[in-house]
PyMOL Python script that loads the backbone (N, CA, C, O; Angstrom):
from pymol import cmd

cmd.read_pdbstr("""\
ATOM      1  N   UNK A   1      77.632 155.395 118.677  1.00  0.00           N
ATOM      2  CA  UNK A   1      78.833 155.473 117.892  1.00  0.00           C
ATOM      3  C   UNK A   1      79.677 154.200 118.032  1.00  0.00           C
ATOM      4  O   UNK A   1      80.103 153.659 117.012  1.00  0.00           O
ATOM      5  N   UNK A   2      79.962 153.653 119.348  1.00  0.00           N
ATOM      6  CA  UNK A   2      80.321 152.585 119.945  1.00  0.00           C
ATOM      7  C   UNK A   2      79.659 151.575 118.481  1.00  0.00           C
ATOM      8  O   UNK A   2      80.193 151.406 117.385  1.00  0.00           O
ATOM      9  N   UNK A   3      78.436 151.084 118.957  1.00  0.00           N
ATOM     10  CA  UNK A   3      77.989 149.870 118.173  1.00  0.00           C
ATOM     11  C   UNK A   3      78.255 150.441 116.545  1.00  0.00           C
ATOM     12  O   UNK A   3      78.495 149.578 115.700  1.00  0.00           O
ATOM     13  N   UNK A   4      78.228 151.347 116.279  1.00  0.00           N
ATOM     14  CA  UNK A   4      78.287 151.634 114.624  1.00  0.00           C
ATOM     15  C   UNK A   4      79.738 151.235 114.697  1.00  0.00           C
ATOM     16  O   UNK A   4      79.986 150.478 113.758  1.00  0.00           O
ATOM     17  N   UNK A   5      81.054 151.513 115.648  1.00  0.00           N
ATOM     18  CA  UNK A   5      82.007 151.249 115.455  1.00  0.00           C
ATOM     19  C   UNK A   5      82.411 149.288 115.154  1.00  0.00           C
ATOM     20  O   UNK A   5      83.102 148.616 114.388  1.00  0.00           O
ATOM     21  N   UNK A   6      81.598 149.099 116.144  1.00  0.00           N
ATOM     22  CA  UNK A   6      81.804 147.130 116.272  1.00  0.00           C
ATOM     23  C   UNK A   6      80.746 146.773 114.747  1.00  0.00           C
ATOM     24  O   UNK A   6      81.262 145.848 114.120  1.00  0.00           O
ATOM     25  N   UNK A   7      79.472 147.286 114.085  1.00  0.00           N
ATOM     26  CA  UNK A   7      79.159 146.838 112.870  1.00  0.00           C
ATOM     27  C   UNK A   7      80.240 147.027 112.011  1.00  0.00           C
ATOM     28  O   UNK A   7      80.031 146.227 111.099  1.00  0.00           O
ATOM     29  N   UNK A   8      81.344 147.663 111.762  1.00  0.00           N
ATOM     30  CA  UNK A   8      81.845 147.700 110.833  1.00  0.00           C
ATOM     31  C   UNK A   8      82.759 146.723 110.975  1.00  0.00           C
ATOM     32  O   UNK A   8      82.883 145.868 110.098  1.00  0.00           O
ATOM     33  N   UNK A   9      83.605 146.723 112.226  1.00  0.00           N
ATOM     34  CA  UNK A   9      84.296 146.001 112.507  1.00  0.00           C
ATOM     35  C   UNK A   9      84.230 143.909 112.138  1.00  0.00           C
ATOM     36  O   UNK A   9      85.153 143.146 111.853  1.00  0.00           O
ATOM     37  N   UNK A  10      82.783 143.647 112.319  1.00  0.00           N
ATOM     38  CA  UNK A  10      82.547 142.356 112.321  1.00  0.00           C
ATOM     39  C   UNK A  10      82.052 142.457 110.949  1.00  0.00           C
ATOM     40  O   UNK A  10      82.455 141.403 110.456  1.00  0.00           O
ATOM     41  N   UNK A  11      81.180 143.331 109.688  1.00  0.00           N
ATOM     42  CA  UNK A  11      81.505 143.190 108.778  1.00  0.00           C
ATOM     43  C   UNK A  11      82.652 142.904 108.202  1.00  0.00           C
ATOM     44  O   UNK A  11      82.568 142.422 107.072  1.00  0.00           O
ATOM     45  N   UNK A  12      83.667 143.054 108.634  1.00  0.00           N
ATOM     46  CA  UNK A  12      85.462 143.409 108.188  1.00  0.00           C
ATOM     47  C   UNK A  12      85.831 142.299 107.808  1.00  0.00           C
ATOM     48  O   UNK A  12      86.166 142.085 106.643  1.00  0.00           O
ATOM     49  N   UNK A  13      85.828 140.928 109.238  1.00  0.00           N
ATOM     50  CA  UNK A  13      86.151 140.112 109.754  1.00  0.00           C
ATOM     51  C   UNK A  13      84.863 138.791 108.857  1.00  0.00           C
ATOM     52  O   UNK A  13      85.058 137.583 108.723  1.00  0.00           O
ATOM     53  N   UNK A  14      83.788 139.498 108.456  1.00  0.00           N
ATOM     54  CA  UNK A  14      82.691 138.619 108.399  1.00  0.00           C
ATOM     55  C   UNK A  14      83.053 138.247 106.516  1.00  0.00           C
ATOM     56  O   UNK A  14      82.831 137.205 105.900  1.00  0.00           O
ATOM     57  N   UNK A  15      83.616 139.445 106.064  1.00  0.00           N
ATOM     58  CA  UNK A  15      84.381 139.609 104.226  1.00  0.00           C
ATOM     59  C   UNK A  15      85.567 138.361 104.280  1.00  0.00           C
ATOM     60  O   UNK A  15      85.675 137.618 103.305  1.00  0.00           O
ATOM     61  N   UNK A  16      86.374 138.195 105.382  1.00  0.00           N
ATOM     62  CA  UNK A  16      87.499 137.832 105.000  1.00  0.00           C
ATOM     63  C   UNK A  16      87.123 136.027 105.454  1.00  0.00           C
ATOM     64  O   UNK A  16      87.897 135.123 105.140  1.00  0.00           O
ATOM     65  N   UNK A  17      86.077 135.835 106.068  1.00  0.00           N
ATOM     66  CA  UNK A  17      85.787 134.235 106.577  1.00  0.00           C
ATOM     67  C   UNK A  17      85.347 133.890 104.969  1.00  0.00           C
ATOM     68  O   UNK A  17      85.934 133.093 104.237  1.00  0.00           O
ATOM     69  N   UNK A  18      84.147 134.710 104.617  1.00  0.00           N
ATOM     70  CA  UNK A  18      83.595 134.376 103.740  1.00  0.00           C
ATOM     71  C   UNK A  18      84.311 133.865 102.003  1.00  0.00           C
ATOM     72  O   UNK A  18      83.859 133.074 101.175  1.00  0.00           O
ATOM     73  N   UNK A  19      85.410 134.614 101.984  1.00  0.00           N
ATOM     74  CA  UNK A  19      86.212 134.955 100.728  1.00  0.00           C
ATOM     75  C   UNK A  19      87.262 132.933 101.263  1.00  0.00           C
ATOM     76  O   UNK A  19      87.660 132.015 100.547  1.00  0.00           O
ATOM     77  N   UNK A  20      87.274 133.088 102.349  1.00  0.00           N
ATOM     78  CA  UNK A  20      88.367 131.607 102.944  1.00  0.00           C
ATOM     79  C   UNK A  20      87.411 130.877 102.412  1.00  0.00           C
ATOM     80  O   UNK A  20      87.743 130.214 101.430  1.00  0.00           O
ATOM     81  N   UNK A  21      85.892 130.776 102.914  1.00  0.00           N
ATOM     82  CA  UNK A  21      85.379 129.682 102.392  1.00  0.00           C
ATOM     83  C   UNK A  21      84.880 129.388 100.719  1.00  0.00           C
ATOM     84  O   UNK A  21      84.155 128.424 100.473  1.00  0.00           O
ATOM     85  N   UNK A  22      85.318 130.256  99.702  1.00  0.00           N
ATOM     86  CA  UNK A  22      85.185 130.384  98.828  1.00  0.00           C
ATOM     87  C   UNK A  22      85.903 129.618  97.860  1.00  0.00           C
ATOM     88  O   UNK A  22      85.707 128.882  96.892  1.00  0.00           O
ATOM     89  N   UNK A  23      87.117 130.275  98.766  1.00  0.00           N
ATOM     90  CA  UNK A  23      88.610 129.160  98.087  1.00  0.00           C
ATOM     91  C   UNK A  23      88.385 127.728  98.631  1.00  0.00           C
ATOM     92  O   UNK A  23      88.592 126.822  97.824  1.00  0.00           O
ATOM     93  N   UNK A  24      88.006 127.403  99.838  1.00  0.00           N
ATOM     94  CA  UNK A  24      87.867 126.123 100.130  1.00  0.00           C
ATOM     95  C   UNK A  24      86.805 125.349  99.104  1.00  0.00           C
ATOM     96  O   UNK A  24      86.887 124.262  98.531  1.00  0.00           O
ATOM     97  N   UNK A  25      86.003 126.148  99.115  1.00  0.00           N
ATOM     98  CA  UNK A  25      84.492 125.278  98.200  1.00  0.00           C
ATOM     99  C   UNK A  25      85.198 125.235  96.622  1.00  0.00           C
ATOM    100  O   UNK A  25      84.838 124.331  95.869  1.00  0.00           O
ATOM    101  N   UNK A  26      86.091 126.123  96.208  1.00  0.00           N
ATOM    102  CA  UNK A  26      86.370 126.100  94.716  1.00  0.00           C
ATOM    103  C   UNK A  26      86.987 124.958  95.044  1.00  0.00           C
ATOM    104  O   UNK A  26      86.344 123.957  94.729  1.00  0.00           O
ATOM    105  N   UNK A  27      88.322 124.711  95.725  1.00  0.00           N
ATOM    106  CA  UNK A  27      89.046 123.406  95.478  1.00  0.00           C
ATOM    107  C   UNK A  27      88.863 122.317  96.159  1.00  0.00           C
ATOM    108  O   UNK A  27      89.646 121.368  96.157  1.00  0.00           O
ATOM    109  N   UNK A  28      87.601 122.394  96.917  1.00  0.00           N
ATOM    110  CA  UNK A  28      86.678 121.105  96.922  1.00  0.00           C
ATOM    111  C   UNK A  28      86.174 120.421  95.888  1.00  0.00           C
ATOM    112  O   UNK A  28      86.111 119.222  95.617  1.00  0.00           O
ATOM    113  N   UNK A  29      85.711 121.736  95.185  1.00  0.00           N
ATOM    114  CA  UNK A  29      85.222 121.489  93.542  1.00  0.00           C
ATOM    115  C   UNK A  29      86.403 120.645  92.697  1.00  0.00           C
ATOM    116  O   UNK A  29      86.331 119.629  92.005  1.00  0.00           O
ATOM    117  N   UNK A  30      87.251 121.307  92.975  1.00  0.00           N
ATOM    118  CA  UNK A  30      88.478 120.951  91.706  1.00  0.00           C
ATOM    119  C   UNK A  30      88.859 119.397  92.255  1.00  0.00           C
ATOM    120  O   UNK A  30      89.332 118.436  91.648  1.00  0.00           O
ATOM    121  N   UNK A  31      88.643 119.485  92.994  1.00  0.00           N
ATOM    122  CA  UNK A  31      89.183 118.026  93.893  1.00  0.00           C
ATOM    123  C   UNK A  31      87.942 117.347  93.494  1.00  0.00           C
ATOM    124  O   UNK A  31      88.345 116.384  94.147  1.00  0.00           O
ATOM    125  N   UNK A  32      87.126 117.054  93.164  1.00  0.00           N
ATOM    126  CA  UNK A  32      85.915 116.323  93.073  1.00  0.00           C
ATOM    127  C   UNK A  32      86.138 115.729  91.468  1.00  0.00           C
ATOM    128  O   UNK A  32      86.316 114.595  91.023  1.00  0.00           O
ATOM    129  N   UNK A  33      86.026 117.173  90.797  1.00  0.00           N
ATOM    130  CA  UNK A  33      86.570 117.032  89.062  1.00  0.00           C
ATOM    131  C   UNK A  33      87.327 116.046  89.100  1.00  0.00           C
ATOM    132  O   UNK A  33      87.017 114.874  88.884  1.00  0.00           O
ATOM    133  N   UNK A  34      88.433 116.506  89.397  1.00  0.00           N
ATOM    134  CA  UNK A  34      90.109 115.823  89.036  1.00  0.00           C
ATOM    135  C   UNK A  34      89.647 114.356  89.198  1.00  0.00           C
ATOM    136  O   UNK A  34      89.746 113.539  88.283  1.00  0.00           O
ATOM    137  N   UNK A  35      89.045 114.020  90.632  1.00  0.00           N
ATOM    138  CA  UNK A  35      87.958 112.630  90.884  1.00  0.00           C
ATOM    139  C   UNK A  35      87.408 111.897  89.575  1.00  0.00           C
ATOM    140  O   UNK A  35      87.802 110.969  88.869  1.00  0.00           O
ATOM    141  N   UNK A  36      86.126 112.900  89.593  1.00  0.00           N
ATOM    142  CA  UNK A  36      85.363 111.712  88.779  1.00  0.00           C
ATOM    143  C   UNK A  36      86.135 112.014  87.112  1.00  0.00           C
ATOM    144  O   UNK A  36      85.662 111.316  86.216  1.00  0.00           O
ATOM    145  N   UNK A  37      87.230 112.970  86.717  1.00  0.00           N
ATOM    146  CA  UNK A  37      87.860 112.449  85.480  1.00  0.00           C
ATOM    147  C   UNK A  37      88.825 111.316  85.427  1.00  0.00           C
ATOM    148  O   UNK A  37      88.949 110.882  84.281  1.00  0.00           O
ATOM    149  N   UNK A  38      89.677 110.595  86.488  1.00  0.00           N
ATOM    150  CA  UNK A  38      90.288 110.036  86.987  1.00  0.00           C
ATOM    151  C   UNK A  38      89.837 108.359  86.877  1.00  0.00           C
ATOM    152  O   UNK A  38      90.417 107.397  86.374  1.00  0.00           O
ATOM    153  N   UNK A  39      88.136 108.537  87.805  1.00  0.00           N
ATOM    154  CA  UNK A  39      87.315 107.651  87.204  1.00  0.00           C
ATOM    155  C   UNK A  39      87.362 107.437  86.139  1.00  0.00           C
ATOM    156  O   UNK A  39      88.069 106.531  85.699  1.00  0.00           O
ATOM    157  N   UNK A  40      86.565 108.262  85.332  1.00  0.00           N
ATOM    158  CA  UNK A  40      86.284 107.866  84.050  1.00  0.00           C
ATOM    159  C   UNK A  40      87.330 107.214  83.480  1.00  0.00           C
ATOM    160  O   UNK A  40      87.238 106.019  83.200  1.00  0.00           O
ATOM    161  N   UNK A  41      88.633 108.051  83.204  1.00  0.00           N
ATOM    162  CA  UNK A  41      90.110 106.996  82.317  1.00  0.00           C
ATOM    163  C   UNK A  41      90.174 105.731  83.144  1.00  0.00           C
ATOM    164  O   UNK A  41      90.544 104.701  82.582  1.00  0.00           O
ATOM    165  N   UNK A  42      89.825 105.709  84.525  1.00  0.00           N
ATOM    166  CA  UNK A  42      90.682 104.131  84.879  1.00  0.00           C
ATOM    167  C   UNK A  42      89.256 103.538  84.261  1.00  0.00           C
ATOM    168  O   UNK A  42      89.444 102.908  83.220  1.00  0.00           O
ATOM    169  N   UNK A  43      88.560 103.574  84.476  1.00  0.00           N
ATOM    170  CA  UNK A  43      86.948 102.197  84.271  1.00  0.00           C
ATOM    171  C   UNK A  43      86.265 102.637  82.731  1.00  0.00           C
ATOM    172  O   UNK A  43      85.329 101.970  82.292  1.00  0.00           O
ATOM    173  N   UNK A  44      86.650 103.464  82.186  1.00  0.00           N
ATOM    174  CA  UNK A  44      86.255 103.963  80.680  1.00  0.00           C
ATOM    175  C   UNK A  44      86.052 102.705  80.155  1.00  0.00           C
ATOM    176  O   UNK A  44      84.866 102.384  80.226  1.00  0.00           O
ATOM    177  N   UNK A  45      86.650 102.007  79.736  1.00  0.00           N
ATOM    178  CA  UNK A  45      86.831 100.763  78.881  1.00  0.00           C
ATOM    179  C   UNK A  45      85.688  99.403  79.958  1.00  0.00           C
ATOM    180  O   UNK A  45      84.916  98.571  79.482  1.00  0.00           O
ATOM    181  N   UNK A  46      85.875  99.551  80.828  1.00  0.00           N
ATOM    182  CA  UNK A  46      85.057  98.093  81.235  1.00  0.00           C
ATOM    183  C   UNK A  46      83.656  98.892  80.913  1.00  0.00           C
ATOM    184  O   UNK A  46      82.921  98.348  80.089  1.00  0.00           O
ATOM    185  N   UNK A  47      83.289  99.940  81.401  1.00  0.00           N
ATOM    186  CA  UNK A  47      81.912 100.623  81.203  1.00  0.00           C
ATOM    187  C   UNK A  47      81.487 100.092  79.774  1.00  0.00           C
ATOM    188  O   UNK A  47      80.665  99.265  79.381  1.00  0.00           O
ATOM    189  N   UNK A  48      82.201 100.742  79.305  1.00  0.00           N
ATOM    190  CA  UNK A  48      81.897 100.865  77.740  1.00  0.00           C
ATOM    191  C   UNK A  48      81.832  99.159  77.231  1.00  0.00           C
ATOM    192  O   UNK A  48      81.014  98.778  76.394  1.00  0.00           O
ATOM    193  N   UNK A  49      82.772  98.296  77.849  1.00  0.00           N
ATOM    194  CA  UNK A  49      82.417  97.080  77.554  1.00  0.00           C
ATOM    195  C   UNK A  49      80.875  96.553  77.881  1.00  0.00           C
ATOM    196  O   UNK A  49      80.116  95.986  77.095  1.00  0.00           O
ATOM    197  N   UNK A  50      80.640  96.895  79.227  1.00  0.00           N
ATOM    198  CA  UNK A  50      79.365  96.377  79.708  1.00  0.00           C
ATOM    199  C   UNK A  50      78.119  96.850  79.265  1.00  0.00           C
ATOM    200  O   UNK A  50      77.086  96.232  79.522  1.00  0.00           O
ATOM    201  N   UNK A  51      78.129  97.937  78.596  1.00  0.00           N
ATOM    202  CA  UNK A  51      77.187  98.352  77.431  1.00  0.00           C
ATOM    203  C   UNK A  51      77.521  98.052  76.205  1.00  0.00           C
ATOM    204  O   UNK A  51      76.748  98.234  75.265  1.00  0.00           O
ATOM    205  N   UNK A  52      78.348  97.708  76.113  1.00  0.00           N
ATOM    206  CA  UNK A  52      78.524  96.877  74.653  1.00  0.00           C
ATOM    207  C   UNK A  52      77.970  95.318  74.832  1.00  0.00           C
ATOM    208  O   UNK A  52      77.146  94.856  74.042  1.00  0.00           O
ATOM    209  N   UNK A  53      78.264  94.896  75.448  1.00  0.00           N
ATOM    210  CA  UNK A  53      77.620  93.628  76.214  1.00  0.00           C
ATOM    211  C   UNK A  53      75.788  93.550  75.906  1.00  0.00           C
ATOM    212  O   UNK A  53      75.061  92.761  75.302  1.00  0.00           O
ATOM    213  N   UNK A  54      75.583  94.739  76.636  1.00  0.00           N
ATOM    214  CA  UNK A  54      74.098  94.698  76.857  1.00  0.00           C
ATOM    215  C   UNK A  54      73.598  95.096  75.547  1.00  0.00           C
ATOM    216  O   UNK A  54      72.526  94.541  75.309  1.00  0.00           O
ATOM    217  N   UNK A  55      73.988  95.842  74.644  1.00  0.00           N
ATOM    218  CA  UNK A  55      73.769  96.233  73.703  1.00  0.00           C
ATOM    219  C   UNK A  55      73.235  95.019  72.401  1.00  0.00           C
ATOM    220  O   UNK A  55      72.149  94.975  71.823  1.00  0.00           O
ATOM    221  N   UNK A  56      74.390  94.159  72.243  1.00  0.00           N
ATOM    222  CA  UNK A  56      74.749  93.168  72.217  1.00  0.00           C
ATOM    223  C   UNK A  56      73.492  92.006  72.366  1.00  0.00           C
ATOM    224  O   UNK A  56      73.024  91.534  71.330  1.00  0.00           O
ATOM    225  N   UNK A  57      73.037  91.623  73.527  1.00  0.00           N
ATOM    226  CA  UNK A  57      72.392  91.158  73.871  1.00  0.00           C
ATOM    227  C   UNK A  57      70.723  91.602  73.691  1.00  0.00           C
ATOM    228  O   UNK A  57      69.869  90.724  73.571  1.00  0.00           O
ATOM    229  N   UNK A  58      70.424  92.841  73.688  1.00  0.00           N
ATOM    230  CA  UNK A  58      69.340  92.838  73.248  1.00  0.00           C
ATOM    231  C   UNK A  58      69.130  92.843  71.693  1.00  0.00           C
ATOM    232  O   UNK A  58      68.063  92.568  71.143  1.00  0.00           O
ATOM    233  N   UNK A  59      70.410  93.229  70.999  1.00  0.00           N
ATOM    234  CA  UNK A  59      69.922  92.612  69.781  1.00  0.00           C
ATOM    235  C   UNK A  59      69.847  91.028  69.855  1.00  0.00           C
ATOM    236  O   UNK A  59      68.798  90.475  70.185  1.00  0.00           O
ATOM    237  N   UNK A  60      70.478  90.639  69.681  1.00  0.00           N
ATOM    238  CA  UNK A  60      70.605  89.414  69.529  1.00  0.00           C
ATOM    239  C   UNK A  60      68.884  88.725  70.188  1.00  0.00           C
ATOM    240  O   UNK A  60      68.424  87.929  69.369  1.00  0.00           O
ATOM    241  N   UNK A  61      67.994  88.905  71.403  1.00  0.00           N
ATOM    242  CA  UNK A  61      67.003  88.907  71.848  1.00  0.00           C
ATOM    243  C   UNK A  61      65.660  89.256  70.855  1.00  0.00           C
ATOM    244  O   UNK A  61      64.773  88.449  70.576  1.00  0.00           O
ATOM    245  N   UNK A  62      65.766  91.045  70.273  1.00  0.00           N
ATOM    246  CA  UNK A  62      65.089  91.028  69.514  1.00  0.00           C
ATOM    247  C   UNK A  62      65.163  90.905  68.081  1.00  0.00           C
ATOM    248  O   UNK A  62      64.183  91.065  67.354  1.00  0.00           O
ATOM    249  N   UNK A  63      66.400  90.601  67.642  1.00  0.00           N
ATOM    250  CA  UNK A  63      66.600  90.710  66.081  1.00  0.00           C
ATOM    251  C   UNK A  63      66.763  91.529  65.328  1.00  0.00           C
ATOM    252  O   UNK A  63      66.837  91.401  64.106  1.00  0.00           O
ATOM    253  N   UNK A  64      66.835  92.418  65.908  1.00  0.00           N
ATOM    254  CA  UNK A  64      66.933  93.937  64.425  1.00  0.00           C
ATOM    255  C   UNK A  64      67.576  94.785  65.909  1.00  0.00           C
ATOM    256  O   UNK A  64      67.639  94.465  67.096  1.00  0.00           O
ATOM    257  N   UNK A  65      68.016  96.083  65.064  1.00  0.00           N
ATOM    258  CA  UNK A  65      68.320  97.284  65.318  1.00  0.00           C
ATOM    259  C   UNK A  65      69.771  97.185  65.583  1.00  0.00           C
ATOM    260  O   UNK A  65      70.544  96.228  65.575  1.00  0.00           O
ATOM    261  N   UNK A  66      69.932  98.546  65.840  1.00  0.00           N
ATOM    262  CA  UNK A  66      71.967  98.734  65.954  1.00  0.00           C
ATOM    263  C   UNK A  66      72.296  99.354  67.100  1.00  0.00           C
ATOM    264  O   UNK A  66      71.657 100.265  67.626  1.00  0.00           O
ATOM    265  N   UNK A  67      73.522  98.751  67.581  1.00  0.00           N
ATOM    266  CA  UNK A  67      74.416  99.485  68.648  1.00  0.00           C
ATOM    267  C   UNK A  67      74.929 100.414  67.974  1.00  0.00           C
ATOM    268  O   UNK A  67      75.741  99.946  67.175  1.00  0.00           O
ATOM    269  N   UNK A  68      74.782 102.286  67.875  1.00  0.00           N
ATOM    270  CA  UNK A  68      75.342 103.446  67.380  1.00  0.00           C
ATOM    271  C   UNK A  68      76.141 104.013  67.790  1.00  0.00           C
ATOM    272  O   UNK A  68      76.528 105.034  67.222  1.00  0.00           O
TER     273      UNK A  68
END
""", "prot")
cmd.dss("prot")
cmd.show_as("cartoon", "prot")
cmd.util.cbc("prot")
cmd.orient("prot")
């Protein structure tokens, strides 16, 4: 009866760690997002330059086709 009493008990305790690390991993997540969107607006424009660049350049190399 004893040990049936302590399984329930550390199930109890084992719900409420699990549910903490849940919230931690979601706004790890959200924190990661917020990241790489952050990225993207500050360096958007040089990216996009440096494939425009390359783009660029292989026409010009082979002669035909389009940057789309």
């Amino acid at each position: 009866m004893l040990d049936y009493l302590r399984i329930l008990l550390n199930a109890r305790f084992a719900k409420e760690e699990r549910g903490a690390s849940a919230v931690e991993y979601g706004l790890l997540i959200a924190g990661i997002a917020a990241l790489i969107v952050l990225v993207v607006f500050a360096f958007g424009g040089t990216i996009q330059g440096v494939f425009q660049d390359t783009c660029d350049a292989i026409q010009s190399g082979s002669g035909s086709g389009s940057c789309a």
